[in-house]
N, C-alpha and C positions, 0 to 999 in steps of 0.2 A: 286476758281475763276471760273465764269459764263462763259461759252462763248456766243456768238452769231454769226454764219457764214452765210453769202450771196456767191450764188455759181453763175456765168456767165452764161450765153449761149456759143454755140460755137457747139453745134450736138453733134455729138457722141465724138467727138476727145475732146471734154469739158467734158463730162462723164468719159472719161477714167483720163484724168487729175483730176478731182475731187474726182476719184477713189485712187488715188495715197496721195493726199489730206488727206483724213480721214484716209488712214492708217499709216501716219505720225503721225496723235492724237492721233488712235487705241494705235500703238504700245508705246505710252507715256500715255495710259490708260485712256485719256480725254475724249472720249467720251459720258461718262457721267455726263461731268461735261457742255455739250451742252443741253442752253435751248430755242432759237430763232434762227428761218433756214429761210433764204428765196432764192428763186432759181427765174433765169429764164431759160426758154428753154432748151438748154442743161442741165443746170444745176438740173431743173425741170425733165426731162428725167433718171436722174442721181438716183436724191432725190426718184422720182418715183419706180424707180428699188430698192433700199435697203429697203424700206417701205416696198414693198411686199415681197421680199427676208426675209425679220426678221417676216412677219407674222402680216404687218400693225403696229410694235413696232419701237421705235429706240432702233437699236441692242447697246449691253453692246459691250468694246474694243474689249476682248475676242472672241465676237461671229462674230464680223464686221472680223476680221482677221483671224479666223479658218473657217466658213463658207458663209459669207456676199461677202466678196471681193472674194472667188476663184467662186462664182455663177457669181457674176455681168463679169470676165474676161470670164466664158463661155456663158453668155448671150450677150456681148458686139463683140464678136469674133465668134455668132452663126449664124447670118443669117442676112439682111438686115432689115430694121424697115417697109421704104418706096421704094420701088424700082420696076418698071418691075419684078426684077428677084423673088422680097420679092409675091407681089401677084399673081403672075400667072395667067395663063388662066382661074383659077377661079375667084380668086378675079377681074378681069378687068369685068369678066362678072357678080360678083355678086355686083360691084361697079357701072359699065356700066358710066352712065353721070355724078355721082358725081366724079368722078375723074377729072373731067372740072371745076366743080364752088362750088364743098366741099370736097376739099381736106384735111383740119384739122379735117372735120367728120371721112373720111377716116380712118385720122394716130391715133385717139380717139379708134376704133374700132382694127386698128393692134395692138395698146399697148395692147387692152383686149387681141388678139388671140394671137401673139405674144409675148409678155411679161407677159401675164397674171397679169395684172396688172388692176383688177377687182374689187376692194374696191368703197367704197365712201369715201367723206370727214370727215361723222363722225364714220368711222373705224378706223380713224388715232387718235393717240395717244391726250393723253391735252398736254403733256411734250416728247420734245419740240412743241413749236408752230411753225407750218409750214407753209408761207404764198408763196403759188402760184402767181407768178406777170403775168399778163398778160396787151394787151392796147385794152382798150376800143375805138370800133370807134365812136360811138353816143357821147362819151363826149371827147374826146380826153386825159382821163384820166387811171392812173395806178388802172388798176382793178383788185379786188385780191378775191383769194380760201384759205379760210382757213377749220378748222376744225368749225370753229364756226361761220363763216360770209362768202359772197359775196359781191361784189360791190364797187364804188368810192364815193366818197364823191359829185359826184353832179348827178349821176343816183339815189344813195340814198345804201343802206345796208340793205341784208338781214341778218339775225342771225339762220338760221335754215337752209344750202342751201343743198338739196336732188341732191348732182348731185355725180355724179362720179368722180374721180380720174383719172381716162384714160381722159376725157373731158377735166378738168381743164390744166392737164398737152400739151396736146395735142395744147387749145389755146395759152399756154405759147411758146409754138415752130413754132407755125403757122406762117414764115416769110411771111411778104408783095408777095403777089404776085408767089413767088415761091410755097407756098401751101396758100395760103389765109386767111382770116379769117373764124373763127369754127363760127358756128351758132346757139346757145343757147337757147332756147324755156324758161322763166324765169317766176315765180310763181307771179301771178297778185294780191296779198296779202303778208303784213308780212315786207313791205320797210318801211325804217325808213330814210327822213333828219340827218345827223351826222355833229356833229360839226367838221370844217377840222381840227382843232389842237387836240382836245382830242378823238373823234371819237366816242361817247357820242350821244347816239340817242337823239334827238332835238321833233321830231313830226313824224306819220306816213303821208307815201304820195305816191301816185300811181307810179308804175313804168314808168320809161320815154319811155319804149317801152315793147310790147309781148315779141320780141324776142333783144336778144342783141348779135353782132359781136365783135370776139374777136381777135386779132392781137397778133404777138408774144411781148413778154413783154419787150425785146429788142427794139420794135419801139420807147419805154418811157423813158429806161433806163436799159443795158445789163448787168449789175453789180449786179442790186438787191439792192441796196444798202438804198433808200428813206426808208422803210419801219423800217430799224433797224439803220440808221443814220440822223440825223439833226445838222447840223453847229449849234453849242451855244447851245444844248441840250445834257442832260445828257441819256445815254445809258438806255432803260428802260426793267428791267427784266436781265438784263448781266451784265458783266464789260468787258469782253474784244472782239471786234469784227473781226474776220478773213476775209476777202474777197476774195474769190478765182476769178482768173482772165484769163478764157482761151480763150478769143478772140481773134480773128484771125488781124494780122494785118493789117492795109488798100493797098492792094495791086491796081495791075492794073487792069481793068474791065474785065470781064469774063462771058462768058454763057447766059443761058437766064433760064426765068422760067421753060423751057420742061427738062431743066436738073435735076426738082425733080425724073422724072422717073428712074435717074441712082441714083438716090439717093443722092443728090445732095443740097444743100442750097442754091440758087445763087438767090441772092435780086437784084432793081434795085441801080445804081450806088448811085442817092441822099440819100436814106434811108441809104447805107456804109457808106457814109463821112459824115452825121447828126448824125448816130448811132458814129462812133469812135469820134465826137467829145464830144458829148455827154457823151460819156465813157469817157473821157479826163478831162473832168473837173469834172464830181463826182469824179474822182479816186484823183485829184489834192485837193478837199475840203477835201476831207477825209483823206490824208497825210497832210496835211496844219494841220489840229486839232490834230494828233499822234504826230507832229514834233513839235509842239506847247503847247504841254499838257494837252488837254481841253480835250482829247480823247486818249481810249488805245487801241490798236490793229494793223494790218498787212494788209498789201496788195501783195499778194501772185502771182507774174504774171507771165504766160507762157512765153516760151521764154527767158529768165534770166538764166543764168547759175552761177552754184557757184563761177565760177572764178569773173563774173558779178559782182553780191553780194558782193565780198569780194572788190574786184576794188572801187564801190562805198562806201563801210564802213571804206578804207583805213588799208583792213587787207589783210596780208600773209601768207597762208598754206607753205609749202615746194610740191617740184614735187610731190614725194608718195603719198599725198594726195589726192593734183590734181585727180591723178591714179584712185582714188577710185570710182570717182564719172563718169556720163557718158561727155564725150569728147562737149568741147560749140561748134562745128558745128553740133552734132547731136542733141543739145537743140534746139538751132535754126530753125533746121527744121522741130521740133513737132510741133510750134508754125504754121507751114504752111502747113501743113496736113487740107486739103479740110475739110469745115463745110459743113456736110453728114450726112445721117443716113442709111450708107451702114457700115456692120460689118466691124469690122478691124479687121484683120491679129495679129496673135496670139504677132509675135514678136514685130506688132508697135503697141499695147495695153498698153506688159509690157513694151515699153523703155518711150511711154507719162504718163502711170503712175508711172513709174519709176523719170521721170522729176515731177511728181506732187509733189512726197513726195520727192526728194530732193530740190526741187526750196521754198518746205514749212520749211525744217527742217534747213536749212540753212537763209531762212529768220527768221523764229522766232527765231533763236539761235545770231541771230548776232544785231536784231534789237528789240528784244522783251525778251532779256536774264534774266533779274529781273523774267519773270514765263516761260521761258522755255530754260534753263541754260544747259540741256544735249542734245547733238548732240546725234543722232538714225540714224545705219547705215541701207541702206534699207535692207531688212530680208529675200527676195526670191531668195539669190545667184545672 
């Protein structure tokens, strides 16, 4: 069985979830059986970090849990991405004014320094295909980085796009305003009109602009989900789709955009409540088709605790179980751990990726049992 997973946004506290995520697969040896990823933002941030941890490969189970996931807990737990404290008095001075009106150039450039995460798009692997979501502001469409294309269906598609991986991923997390849109300098040759259902070059044609702005991929759709889903379409390239889900929930208003300097994500109020509705009903089409038959897969969401889980499947562990797993008031409040991209704290790393890979093993096991029939208890004590 194929998989296909779409990873969230959500900053750092969505990486670390996602992190938890894949070693739920790891340790049930799936991860090779992954051949369609698509991320936004966090998620993208996430995806980003294991690509260059494995050597630009997707790591084998084995390697994602002996060396893959203990780099990304001291990368994720090592220092801030974007912060005052991240660039210092150098970096303010060697950033000076683009810290005012290119601030996604910026955090393009930290991933290099800081994460080292220096590849282009075509150092990434053919298998899995990776598709970076990002929003286009010129067309107000989901604009994607792959290994082997650029672009939306009404700017047009390149198939050969020379850019970097720190770039692409960098516009994927670029929230509205809190760090802006990345600014993209794009090859004036080589676009192609594509047909929007098959995606099927049609005619070459000029690009719609020099340069293109890119917005976090979340302004579109925070799930990832369009790329490897369609209501009344059959799954292409996989059979079964995982969606991981670490969005923050819509709380009360907060902060302003000067909050990126503490490291901070804080969008304005209407982009939250367009983005979670938004999230709200791809997530509802996409269990509509799972609960329906038309589609097979999970939707894996923060915040849910096994007791949850079980509640809605109308099943009962005994207390000792319960025991096992971590306590639903401290699930609950991974889910509201600030969307940042200041390091996290060693302990609340591993208790949100501790939530990741339980809130996954518990849902596939209870909702998705026909392919994944044995419960995995988490493996770091």
């Amino acid at each position: 069985m194929e998989l296909g997973i779409s990873l969230s946004g959500g900053g750092i506290r969505a990486a670390a979830f996602h992190a938890g995520l894949l070693l739920r697969l790891a340790v049930d040896g799936r991860l090779e059986k992954v051949t369609r990823l698509s991320t936004v933002s966090g998620g993208s941030l996430f995806a980003a970090a294991v690509f260059s941890q494995a050597g630009y490969r997707w790591p084998s189970s084995s390697e994602y849990k002996n060396n893959v996931f203990p780099a990304l807990r001291q990368l994720l737990t090592g220092q801030d991405l974007l912060s005052l404290q991240a660039l210092g008095i150098s970096g303010i001075i060697r950033f000076n004014a683009r810290l005012l009106h290119s601030r996604a150039n910026v955090l393009a450039q930290m991933l290099q320094d800081k994460w080292k995460i220096r590849g282009k798009l075509n150092d990434l692997p053919n298998d899995p295909i990776w598709w970076i979501n990002t929003t286009c502001l010129e067309t107000g469409k989901n604009w994607r980085f792959s290994r082997s294309e650029m672009g939306d269906w009404i700017f047009g598609r390149h198939f050969n796009p020379d850019c970097n991986i720190a770039d692409a991923v960098a516009a994927s997390a670029a929230v509205p305003y809190a760090i802006g849109a990345l600014k993209l300098a794009v090859p004036q040759h080589g676009w192609y009109r594509t047909d929007p259902a098959s995606k099927q070059p049609l005619e070459k044609r000029a690009p719609v602009s020099p340069v293109v702005r890119l917005w976090d991929g979340g302004a579109y759709e925070n799930l990832g989900l369009e790329v490897l889903f369609k209501p009344g379409q059959k799954f292409d390239g996989f059979d079964f789709l995982i969606c991981g889900d670490a969005s923050a929930p819509l709380g009360k208003p907060s902060g302003t955009a000067l909050n990126i300097f503490k490291g901070q994500l804080v969008s304005p109020r209407l982009f939250d409540i367009s983005s979670d509705q938004i999230r709200a009903l791809r997530s509802r089409m996409f269990m509509t088709a799972v609960q329906n038959g038309t589609s097979r897969g999970a939707l894996i969401r923060m915040g849910n605790s096994v007791r949850d889980i079980d509640i809605k499947a109308g099943r009962q562990r005994t207390r000792s179980e319960y025991e096992e797993f971590q306590r639903d008031n401290d699930v609950a409040l991974a889910s509201t751990h600030p969307t940042q991209l200041r390091a996290l704290g060693l302990p609340t790393f591993e208790h949100i990726a501790r939530h990741g890979f339980e809130v996954t093993d518990a849902t596939l096991t209870t909702y998705a049992s026909s392919e994944f029939s044995q419960s995995c208890a988490w493996p770091l004590g």
